[in-house]
N, C-alpha and C positions, 0 to 999 in steps of 0.2 A: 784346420789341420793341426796346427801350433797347439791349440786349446785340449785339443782330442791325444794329443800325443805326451802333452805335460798331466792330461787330467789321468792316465796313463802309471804314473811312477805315485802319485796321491791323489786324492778329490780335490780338485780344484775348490779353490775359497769361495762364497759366496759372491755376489756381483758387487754387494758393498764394501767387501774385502777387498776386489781386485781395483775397484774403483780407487779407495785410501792408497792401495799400493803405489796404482797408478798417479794420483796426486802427489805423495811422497816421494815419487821418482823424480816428477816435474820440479820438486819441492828441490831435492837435492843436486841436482845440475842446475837448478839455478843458479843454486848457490854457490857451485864450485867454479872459479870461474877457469882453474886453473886445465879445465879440461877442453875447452874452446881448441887447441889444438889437437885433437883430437876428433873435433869434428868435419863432415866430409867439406874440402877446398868450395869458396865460394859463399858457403852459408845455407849450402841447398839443403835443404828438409829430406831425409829419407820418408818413403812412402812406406806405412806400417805392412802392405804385401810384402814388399821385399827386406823390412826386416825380420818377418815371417819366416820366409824363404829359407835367407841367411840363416837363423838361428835352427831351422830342421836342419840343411844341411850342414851345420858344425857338429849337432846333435847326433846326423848319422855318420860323423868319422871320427870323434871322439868317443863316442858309446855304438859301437858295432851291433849290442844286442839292441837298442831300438830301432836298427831299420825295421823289423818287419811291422812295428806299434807304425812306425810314418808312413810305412803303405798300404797298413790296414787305416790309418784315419785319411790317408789321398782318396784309397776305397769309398768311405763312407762320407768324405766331403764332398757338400752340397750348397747352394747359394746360402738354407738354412743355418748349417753348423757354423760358418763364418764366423769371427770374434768380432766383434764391432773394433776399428781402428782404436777408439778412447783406449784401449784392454792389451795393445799388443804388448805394450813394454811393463806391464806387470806379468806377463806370460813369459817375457823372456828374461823378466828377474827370479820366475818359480824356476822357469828350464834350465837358468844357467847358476844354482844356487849355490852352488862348489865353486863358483868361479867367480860371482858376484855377489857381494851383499849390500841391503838395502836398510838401512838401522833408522830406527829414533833414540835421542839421550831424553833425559827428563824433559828438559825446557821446551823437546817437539820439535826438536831442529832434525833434519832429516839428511843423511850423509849416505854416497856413494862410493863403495869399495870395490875396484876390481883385483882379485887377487889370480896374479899374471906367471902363469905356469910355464915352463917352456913348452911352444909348440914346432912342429917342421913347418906347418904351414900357418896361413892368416886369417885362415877361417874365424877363430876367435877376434882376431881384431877387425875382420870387416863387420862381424856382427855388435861389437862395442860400436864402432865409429856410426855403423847405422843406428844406435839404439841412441847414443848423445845427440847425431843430427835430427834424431825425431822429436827429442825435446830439447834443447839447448838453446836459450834466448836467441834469434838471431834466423835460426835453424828453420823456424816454423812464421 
């Protein structure tokens, strides 16, 4: 659904695109280590379903015009359309691209920025704290 709804706003990159992204993510909370508090209490792993979840619904109360994109892809999802788990957190580095960015400098070092808006609610930060506890040394 996550996939259906980002693939949605552009064409989703090829699987070897999301795969790099996906590595580069892993790459960059490695390496950060300064964001460990920020992951969910305990060290527990989110499960890539409910960072899924999380990031539809941030997606439909900060952007009002995609609800109907997330209940046409709830419509159309099937055990088929699933993202494989490897995929979710480059999906929710495409969906949340205004909000997060995901860089390399020359040397291929790969860095993690969240650029933190005011919100009323914590929708955006439950879905960061899910997106570090799914990669974050420890985490997993």
């Amino acid at each position: 659904m996550l996939a259906l709804t980002v693939d949605h706003g552009a064409p989703l990159p090829d699987p070897a695109r999301l795969r790099a992204l996906d590595s580069g993510l892993r790459d960059a909370l490695a390496d950060n280590g300064g964001l460990a508090g920020y992951a969910a209490p305990g060290g527990q792993a989110a499960d890539p379903g409910e960072l899924a979840r999380a990031t539809l619904v941030y997606l439909a109360a900060a952007r009002p015009g995609l609800v109907p994109v997330i209940g046409q892809a709830v419509a159309l999802a099937d055990d088929s359309t699933r993202e494989p788990a490897l995929f979710v957190g480059a999906l929710v580095v495409l969906a949340l691209q205004t909000e997060v960015k995901l860089t390399r400098d020359s040397q291929g070092k790969w860095s993690f920025t969240v650029h933190k808006r005011p919100v009323r609610d914590s929708t955006l930060g439950q879905v960061i704290t899910k997106l570090i506890s799914a990669y974050f040394p420890g985490g997993r």
